[in-house]
Backbone and ligand atoms as CSV (ligand in chain L), in Angstrom:
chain,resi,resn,atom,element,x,y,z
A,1,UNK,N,N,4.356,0.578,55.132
A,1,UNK,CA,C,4.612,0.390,53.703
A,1,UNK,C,C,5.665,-0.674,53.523
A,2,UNK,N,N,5.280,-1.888,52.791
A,2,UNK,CA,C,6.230,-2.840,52.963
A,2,UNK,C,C,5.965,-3.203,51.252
A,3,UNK,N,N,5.917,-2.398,50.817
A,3,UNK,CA,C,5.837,-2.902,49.366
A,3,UNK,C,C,6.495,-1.711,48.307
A,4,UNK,N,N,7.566,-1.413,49.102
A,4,UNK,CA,C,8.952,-1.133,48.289
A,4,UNK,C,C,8.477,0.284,47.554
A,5,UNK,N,N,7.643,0.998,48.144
A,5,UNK,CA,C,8.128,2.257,47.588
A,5,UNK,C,C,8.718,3.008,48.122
A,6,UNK,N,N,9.787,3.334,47.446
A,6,UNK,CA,C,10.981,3.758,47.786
A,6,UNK,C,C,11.196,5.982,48.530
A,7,UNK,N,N,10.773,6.179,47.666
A,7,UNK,CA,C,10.514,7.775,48.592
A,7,UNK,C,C,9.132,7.954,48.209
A,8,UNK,N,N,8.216,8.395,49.217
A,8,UNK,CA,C,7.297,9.081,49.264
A,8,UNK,C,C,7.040,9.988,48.137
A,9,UNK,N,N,6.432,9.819,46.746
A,9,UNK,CA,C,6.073,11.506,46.501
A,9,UNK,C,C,7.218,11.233,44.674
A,10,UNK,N,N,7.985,10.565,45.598
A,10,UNK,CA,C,8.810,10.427,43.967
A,10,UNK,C,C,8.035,9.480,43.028
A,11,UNK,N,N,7.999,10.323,41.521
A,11,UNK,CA,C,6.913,9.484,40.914
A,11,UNK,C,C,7.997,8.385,40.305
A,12,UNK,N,N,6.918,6.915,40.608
A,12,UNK,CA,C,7.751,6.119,39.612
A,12,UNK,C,C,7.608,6.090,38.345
A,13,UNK,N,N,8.452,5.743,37.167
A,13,UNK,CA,C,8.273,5.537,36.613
A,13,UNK,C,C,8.167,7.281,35.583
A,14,UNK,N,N,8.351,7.789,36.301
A,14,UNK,CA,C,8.482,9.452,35.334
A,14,UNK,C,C,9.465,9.644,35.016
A,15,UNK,N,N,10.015,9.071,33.790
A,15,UNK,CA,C,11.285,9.097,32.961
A,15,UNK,C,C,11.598,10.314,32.466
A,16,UNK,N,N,12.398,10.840,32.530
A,16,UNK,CA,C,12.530,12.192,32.351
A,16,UNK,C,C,12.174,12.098,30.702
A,17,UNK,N,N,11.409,13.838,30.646
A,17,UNK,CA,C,11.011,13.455,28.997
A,17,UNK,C,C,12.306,13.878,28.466
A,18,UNK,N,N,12.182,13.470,27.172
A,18,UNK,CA,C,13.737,13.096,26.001
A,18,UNK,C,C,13.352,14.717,26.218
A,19,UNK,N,N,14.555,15.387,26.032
A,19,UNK,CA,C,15.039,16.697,25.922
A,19,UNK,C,C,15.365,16.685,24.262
A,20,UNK,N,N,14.648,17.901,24.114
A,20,UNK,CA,C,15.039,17.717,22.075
A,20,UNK,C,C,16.182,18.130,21.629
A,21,UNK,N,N,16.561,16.775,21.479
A,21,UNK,CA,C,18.227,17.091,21.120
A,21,UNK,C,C,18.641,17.450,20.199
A,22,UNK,N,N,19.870,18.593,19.997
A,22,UNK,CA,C,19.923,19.349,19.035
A,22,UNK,C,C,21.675,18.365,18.745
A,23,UNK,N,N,21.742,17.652,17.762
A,23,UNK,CA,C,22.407,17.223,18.160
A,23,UNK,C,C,23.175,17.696,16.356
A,24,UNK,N,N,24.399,17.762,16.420
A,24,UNK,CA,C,24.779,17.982,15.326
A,24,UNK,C,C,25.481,17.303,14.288
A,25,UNK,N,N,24.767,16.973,13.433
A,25,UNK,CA,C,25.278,15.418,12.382
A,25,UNK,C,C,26.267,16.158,11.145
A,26,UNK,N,N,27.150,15.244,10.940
A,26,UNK,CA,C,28.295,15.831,10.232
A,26,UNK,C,C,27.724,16.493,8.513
A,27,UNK,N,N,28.046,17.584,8.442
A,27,UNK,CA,C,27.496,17.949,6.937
A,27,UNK,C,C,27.371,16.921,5.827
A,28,UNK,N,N,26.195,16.381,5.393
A,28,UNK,CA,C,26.149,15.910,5.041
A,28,UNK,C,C,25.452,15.954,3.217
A,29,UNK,N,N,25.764,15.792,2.328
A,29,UNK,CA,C,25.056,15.695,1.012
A,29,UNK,C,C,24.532,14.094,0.361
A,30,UNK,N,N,23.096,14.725,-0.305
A,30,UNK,CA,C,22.549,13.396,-1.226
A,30,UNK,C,C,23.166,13.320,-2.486
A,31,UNK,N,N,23.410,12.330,-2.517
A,31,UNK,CA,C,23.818,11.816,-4.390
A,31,UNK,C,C,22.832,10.426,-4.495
A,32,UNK,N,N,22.509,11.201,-5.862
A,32,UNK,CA,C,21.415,10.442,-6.321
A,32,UNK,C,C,21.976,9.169,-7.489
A,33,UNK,N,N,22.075,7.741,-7.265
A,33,UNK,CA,C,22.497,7.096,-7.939
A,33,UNK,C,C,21.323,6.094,-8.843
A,34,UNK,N,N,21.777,5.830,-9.780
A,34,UNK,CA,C,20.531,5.465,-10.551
A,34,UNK,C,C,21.178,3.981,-11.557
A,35,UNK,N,N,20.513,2.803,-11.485
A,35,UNK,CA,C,20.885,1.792,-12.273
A,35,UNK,C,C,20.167,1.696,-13.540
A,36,UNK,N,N,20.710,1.132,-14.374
A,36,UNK,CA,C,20.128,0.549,-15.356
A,36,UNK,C,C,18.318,0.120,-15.200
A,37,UNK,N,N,17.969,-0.746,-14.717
A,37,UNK,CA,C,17.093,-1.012,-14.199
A,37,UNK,C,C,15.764,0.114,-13.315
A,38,UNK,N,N,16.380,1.093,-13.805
A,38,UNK,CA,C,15.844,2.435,-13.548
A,38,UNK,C,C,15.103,2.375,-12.388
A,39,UNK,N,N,15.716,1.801,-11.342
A,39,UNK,CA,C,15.969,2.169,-9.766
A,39,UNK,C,C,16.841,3.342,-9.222
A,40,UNK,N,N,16.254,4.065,-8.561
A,40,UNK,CA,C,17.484,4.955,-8.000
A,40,UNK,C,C,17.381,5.312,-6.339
A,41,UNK,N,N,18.185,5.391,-6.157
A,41,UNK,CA,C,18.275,5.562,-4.105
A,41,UNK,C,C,19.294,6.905,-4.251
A,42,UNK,N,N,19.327,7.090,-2.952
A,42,UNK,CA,C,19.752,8.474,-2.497
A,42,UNK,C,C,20.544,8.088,-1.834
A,43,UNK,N,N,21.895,8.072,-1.366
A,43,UNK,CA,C,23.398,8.242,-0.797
A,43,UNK,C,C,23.637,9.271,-0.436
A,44,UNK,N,N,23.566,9.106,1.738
A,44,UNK,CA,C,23.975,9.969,2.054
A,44,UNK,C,C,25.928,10.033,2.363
A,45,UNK,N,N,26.478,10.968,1.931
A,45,UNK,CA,C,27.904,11.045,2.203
A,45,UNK,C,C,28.763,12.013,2.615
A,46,UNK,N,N,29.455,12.347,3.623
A,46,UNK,CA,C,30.108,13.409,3.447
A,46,UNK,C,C,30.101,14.296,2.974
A,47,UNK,N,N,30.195,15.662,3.328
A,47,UNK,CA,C,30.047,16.460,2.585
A,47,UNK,C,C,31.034,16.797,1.818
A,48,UNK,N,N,32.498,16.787,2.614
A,48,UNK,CA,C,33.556,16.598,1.773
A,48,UNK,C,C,34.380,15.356,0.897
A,49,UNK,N,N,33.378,14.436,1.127
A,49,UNK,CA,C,33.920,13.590,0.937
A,49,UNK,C,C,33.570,13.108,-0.765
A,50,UNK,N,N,34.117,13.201,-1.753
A,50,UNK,CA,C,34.120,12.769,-3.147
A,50,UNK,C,C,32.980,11.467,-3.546
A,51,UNK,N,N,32.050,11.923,-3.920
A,51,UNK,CA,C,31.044,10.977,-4.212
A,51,UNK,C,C,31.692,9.934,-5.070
A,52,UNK,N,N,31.545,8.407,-4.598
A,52,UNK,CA,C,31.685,7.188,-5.396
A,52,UNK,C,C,31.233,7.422,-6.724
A,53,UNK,N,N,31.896,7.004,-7.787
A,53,UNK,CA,C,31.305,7.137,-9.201
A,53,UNK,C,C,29.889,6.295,-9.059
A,54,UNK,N,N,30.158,5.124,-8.462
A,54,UNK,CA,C,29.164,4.052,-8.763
A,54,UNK,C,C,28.933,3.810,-7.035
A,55,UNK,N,N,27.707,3.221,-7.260
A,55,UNK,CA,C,27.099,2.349,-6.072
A,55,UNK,C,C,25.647,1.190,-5.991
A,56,UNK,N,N,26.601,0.042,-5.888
A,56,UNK,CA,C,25.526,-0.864,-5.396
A,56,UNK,C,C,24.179,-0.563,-5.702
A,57,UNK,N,N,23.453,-1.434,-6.458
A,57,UNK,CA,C,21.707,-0.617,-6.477
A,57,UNK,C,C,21.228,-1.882,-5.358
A,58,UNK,N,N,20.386,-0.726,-4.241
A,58,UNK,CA,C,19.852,-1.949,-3.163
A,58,UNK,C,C,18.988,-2.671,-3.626
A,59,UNK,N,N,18.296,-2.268,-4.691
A,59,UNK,CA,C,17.124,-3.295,-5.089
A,59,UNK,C,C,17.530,-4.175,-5.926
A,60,UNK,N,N,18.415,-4.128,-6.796
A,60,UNK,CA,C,19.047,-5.078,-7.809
A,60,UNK,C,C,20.353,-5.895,-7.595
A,61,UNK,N,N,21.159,-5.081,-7.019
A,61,UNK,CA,C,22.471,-4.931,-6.912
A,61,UNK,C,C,23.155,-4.988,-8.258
A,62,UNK,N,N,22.798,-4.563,-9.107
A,62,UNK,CA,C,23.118,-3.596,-10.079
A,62,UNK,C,C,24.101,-2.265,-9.828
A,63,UNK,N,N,25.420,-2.344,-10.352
A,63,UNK,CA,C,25.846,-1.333,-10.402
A,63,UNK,C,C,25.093,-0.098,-10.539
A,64,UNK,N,N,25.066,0.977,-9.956
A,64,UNK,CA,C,24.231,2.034,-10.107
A,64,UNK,C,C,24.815,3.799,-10.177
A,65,UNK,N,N,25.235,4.595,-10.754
A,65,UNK,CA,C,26.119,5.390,-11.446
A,65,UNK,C,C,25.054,7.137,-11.443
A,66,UNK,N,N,26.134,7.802,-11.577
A,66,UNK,CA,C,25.274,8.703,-11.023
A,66,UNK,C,C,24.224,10.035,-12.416
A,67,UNK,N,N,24.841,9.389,-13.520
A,67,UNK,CA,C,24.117,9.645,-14.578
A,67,UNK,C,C,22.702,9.067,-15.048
A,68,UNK,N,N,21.663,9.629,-14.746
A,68,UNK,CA,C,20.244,8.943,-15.065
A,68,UNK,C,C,19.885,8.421,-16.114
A,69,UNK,N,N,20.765,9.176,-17.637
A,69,UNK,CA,C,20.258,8.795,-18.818
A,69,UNK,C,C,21.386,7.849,-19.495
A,70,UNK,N,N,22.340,7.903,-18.286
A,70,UNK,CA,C,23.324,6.623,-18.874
A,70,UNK,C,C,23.819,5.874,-17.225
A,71,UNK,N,N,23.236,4.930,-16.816
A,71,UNK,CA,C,23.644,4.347,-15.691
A,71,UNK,C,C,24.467,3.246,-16.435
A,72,UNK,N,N,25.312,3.007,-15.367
A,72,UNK,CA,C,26.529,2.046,-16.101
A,72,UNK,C,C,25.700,0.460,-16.562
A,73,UNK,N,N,26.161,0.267,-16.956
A,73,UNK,CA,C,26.323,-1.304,-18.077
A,73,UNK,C,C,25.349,-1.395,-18.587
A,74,UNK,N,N,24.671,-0.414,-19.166
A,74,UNK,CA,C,23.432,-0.270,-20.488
A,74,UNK,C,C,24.189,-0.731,-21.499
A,75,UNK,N,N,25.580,-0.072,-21.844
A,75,UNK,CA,C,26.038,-0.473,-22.983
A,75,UNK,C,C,26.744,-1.695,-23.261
A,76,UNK,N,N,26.156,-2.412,-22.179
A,76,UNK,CA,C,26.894,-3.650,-22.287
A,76,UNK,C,C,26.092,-4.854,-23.270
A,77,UNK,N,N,25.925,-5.553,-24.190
A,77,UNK,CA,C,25.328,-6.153,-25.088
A,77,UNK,C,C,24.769,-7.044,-24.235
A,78,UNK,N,N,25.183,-8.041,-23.331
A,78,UNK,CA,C,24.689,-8.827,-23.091
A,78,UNK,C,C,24.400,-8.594,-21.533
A,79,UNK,N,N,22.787,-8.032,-21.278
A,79,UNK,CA,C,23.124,-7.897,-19.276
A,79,UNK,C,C,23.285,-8.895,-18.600
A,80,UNK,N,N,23.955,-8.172,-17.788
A,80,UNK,CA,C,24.314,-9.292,-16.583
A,80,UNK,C,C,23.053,-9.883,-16.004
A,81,UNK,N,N,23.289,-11.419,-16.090
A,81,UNK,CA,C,22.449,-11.970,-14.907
A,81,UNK,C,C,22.737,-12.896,-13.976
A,82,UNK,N,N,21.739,-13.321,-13.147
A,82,UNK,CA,C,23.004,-13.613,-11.947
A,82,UNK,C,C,22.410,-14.936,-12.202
A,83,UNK,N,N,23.050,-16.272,-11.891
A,83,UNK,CA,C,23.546,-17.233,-12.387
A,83,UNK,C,C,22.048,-17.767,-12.463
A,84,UNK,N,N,21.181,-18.148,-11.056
A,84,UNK,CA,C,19.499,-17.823,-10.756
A,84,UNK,C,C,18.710,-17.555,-12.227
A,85,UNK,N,N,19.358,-16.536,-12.299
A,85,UNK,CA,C,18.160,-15.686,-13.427
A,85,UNK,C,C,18.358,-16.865,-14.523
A,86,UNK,N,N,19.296,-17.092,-14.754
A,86,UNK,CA,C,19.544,-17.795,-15.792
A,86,UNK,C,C,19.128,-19.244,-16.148
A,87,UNK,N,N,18.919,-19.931,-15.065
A,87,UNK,CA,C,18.204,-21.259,-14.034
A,87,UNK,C,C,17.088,-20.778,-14.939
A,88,UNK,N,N,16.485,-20.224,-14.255
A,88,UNK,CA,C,15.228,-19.919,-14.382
A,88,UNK,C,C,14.499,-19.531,-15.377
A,89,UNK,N,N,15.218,-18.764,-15.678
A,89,UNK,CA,C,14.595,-18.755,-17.279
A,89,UNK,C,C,14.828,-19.822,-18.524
A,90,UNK,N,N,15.737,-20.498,-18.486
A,90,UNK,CA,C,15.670,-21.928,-19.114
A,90,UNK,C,C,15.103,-22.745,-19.142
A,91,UNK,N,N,14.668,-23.164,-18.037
A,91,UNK,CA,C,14.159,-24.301,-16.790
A,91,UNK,C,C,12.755,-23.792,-16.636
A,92,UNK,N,N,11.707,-24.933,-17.084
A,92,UNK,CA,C,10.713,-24.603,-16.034
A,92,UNK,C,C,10.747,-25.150,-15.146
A,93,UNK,N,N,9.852,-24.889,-14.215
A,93,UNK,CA,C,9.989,-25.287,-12.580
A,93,UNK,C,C,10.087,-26.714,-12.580
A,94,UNK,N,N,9.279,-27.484,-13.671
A,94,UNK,CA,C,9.553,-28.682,-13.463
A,94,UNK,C,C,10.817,-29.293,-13.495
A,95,UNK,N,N,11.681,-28.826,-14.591
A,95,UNK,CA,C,13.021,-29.044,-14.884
A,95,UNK,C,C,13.809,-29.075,-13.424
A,96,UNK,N,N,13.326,-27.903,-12.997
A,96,UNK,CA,C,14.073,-27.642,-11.957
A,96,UNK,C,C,14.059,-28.436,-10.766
A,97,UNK,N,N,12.796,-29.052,-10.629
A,97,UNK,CA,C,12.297,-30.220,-9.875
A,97,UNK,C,C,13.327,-31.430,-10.178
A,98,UNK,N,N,12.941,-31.418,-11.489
A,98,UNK,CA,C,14.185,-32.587,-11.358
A,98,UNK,C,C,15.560,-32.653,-11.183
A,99,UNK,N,N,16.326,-31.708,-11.612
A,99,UNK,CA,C,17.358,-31.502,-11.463
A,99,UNK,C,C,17.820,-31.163,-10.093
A,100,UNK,N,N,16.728,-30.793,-9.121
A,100,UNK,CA,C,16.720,-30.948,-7.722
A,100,UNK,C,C,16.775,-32.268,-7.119
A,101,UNK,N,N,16.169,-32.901,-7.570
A,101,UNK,CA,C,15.688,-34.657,-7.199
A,101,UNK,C,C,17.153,-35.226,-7.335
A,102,UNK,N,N,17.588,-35.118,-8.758
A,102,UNK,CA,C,18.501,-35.564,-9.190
A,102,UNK,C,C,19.739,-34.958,-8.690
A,103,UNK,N,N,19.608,-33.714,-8.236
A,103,UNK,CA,C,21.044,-33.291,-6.918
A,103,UNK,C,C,21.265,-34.365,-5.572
A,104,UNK,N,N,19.809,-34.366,-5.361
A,104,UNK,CA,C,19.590,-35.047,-4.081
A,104,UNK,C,C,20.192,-36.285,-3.992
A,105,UNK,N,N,19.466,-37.168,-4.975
A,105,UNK,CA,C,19.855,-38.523,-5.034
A,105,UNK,C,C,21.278,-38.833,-5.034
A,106,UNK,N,N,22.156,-38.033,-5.940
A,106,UNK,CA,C,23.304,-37.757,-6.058
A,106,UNK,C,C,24.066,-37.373,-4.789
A,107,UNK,N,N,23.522,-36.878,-4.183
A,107,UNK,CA,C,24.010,-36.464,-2.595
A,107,UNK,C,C,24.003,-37.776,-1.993
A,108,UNK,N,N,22.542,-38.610,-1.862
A,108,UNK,CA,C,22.772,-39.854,-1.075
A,108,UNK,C,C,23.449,-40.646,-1.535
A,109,UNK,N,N,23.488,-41.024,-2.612
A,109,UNK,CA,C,24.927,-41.852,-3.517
A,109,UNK,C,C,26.161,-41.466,-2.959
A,110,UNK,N,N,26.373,-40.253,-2.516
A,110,UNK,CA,C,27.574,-40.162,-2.317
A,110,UNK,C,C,27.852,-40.845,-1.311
A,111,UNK,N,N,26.807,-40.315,-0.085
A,111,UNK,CA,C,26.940,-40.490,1.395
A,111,UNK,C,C,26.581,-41.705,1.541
A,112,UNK,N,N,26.070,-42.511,0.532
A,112,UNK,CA,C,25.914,-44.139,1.102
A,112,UNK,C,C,26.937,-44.532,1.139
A,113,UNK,N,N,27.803,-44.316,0.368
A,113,UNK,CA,C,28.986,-45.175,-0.048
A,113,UNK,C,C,30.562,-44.773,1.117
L,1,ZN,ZN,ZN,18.458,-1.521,-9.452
């Protein structure tokens, strides 16, 4: 035997199977946070630990608050948008074309000089 098997009989490659681990994760509770945008995710936290009033909405990033029928900055008159949104909805794409072109050119103007 010259091709490296190592003991007779020992299987290779028989990884011991995962043993079901009982493993014990710190008490934990869901809080359910909910944005404006009537997204809501589940926050897992501590169990003792004082739920954040607010949190981040992952889909928006929208503040997101833990009242469903009042998530924070509904009452705000004017919603927030993020600078993008605002591009964009002004601008049609063409606009935006140009005002791209016209970044550009402006860039090589600079760098020619
Ligand atoms: Zn959201």
């Amino acid at each position: 035997m010259h091709h490296g098997n190592v003991i007779r009989g020992a299987r290779v490659g028989s990884a011991p199977e995962r043993p079901p681990e009982r493993y014990a994760p710190a008490p934990r509770r869901a809080v359910v946070y909910w944005c404006r945008n009537g997204h809501w995710m589940e926050i897992l936290i501590a169990a003792e630990a004082d739920a954040p009033p607010q949190w981040d909405c992952r889909r928006c990033g929208q503040p997101a608050g833990r009242d469903a029928e009042n998530p924070p900055g509904r009452q705000r008159a004017e919603p927030y948008k993020t600078h993008l949104a605002y591009v964009k909805e002004r601008r049609t794409d063409e606009e935006g074309a140009a005002i791209l072109a016209e970044a550009l050119a402006a860039l090589h103007r600079r760098r020619g000089r």
